[in-house]
VEXVEX-377498 format. One record per residue (C-alpha): x, y, z; residue in one letter; residue number from 1. Coordinates in pm, 1 decimal, padded with zeros to 6 digits, always signed. Each point is the difference from the previous one (the first is absolute). Layout:
REM residues N
<xx=X; yy=Y; zz=Z; r=A; k=NUM>;
...
This chain:
REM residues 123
<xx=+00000.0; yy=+00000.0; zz=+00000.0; r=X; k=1>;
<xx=+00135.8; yy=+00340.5; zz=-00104.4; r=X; k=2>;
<xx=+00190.7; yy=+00146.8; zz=+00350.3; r=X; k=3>;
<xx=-00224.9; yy=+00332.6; zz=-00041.8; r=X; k=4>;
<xx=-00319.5; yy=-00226.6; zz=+00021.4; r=X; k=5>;
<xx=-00187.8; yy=+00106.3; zz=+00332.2; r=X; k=6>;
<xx=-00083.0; yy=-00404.7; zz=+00048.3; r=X; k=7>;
<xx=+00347.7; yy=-00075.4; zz=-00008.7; r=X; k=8>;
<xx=+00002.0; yy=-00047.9; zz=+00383.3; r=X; k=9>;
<xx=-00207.9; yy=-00362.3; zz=+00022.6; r=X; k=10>;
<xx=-00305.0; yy=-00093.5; zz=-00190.9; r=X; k=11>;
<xx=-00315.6; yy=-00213.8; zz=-00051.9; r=X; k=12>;
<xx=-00066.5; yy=-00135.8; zz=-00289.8; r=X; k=13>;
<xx=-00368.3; yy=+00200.4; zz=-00083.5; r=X; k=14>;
<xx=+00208.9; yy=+00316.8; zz=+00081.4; r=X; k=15>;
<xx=+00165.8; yy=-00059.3; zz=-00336.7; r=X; k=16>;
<xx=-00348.8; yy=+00009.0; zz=-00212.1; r=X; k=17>;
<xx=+00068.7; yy=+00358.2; zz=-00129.8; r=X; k=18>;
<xx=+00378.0; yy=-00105.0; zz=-00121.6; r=X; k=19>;
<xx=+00133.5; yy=-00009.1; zz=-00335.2; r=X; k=20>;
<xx=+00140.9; yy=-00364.7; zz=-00010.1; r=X; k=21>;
<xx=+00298.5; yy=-00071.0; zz=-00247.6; r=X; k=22>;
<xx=-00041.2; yy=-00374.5; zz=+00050.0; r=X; k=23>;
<xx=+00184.9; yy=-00319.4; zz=-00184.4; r=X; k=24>;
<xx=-00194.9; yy=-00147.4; zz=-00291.9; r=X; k=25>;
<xx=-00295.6; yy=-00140.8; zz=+00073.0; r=X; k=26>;
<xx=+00110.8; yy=-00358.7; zz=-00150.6; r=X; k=27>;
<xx=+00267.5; yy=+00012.2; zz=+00304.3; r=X; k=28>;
<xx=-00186.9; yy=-00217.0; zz=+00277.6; r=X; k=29>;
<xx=+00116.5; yy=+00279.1; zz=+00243.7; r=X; k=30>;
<xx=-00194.6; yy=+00252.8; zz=-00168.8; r=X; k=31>;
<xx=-00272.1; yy=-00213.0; zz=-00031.9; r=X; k=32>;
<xx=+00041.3; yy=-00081.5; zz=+00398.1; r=X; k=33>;
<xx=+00002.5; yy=+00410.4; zz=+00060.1; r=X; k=34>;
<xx=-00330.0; yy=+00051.4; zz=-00209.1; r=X; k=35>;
<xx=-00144.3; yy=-00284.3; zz=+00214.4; r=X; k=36>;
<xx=+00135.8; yy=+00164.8; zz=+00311.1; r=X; k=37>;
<xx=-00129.9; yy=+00351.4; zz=-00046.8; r=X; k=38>;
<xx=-00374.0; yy=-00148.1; zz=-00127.0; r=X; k=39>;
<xx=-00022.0; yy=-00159.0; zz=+00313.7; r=X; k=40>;
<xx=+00090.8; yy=+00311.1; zz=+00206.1; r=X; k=41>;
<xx=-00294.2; yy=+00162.9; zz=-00209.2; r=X; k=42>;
<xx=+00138.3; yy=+00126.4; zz=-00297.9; r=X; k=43>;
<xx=+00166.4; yy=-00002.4; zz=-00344.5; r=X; k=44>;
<xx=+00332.7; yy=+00139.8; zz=-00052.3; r=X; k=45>;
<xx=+00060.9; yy=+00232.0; zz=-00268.2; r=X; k=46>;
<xx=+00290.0; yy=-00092.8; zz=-00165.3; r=X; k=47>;
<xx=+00145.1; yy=+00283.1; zz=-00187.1; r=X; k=48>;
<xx=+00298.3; yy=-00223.7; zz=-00165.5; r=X; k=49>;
<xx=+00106.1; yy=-00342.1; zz=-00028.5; r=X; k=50>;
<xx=+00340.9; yy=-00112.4; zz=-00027.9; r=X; k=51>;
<xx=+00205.7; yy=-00299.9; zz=+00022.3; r=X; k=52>;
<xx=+00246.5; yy=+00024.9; zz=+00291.7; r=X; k=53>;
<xx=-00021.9; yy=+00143.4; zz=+00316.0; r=X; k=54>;
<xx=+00307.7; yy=+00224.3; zz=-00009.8; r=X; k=55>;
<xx=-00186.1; yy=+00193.7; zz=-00282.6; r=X; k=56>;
<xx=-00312.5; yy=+00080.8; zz=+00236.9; r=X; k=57>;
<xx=+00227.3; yy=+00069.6; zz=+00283.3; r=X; k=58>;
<xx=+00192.6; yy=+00295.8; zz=-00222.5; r=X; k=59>;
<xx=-00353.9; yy=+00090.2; zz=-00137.7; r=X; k=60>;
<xx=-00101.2; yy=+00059.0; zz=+00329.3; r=X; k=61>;
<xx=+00349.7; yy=+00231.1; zz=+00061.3; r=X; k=62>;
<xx=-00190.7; yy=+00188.7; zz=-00256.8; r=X; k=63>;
<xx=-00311.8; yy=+00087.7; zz=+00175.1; r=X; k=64>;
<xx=-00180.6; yy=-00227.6; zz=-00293.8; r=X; k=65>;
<xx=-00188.0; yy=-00223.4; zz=+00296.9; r=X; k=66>;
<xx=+00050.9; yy=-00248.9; zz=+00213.9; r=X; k=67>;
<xx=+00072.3; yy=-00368.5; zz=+00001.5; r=X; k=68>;
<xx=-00045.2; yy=-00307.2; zz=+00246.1; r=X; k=69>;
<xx=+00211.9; yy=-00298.2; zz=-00021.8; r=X; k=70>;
<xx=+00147.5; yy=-00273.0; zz=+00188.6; r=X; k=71>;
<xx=+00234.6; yy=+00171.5; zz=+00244.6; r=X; k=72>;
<xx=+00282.5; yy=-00257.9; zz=-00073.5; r=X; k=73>;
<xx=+00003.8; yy=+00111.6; zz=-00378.9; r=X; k=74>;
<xx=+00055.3; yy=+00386.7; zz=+00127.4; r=X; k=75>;
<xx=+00401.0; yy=+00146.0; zz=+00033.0; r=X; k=76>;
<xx=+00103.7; yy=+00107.7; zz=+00312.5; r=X; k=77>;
<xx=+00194.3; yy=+00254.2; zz=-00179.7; r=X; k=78>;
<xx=-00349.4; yy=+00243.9; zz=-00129.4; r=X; k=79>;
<xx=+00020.1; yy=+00333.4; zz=-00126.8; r=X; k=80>;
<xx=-00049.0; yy=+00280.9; zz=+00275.1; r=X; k=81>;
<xx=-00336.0; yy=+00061.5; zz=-00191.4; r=X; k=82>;
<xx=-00127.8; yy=-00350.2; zz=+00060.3; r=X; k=83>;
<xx=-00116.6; yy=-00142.9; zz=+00312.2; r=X; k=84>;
<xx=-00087.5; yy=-00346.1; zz=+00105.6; r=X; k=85>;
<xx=-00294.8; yy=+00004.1; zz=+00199.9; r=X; k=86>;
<xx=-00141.6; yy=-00325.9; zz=+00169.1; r=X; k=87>;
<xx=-00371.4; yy=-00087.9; zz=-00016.9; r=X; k=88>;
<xx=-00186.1; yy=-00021.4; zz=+00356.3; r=X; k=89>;
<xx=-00158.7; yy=-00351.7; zz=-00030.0; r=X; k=90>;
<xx=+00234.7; yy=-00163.5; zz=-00178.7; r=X; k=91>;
<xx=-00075.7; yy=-00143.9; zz=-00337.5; r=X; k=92>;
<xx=+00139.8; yy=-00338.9; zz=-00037.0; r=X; k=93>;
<xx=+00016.5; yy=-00240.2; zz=-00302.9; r=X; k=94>;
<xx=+00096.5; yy=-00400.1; zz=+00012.9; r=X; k=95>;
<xx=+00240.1; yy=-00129.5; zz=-00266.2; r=X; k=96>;
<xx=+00055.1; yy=-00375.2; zz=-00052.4; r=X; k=97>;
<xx=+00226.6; yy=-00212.8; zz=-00189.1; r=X; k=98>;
<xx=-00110.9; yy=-00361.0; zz=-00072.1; r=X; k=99>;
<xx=+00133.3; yy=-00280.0; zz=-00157.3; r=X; k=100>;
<xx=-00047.5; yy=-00390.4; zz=-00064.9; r=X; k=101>;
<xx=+00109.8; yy=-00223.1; zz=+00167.7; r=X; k=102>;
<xx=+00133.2; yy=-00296.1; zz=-00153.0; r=X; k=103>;
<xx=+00117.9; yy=+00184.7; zz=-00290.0; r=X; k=104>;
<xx=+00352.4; yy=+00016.3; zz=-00131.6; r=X; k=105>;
<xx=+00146.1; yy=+00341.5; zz=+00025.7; r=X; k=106>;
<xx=+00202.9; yy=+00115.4; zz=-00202.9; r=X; k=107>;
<xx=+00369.9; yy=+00180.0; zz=+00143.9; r=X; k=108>;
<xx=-00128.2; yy=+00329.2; zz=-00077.3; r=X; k=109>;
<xx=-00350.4; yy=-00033.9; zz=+00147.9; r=X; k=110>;
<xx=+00126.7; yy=-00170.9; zz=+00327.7; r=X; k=111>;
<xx=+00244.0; yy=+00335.0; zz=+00032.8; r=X; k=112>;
<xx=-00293.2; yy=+00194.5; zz=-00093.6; r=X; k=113>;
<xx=-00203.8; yy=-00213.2; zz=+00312.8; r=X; k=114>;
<xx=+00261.8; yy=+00030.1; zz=+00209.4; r=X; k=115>;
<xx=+00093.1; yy=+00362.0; zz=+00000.7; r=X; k=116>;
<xx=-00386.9; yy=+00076.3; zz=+00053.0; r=X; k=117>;
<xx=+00043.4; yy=-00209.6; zz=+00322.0; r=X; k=118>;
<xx=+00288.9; yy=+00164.1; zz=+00120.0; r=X; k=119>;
<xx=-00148.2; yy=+00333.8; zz=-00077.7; r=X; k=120>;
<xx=-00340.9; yy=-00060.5; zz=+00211.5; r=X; k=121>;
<xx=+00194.3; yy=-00123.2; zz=+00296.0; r=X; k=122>;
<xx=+00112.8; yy=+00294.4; zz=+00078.1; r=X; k=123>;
């Protein structure tokens, strides 16, 4: 959210219904989770641009051109002065999971692929 915003302090979700969103395409399931996130806090986003990373939104919103939400791990720690990370009171949570057969042979590159997914939701 653009530093000068005065929300930029903590939020709710339905105080974001008169925002200019610059959101990820809406093919990207995250976008599609955000429009499904705002409808049930009682209304539609306006999205005002859609692009295809993150780091784009994040310097659109540097501009003053809107603001963005995404998953907090995909933001830098290193944002422009004019950019501020604000957390969402009731945190909004999404489930990921990774499945596989069993009693399949694996290839060398998919068992790396399994295990590094592991070792990364350990953590």
């Amino acid at each position: 959210m653009p530093a000068r915003n005065p929300l930029s302090k903590q939020i709710t979700l339905t105080d974001l219904k008169a925002e200019k969103f610059l959101t990820l395409n809406h093919q990207n399931p995250f976008a599609v989770f955000v429009q499904q996130v705002c409808a049930a806090a009682g209304f539609e986003l306006y999205s005002v641009f859609e692009g295809e990373k993150g780091r784009t939104l994040v310097n659109m919103v540097a501009l003053g051109m809107g603001i963005t939400l995404l998953m907090e791990q995909s933001i830098s720690e290193n944002l422009d002065s004019k950019v501020v990370k604000v957390p969402i009171v009731s945190k909004v949570t999404q489930n990921l999971a990774f499945v596989r057969r069993k009693n399949v042979e694996h290839t060398a590159e998919q068992e790396e692929l399994w295990q590094a997914l592991k070792e990364s939701f350990e953590k």
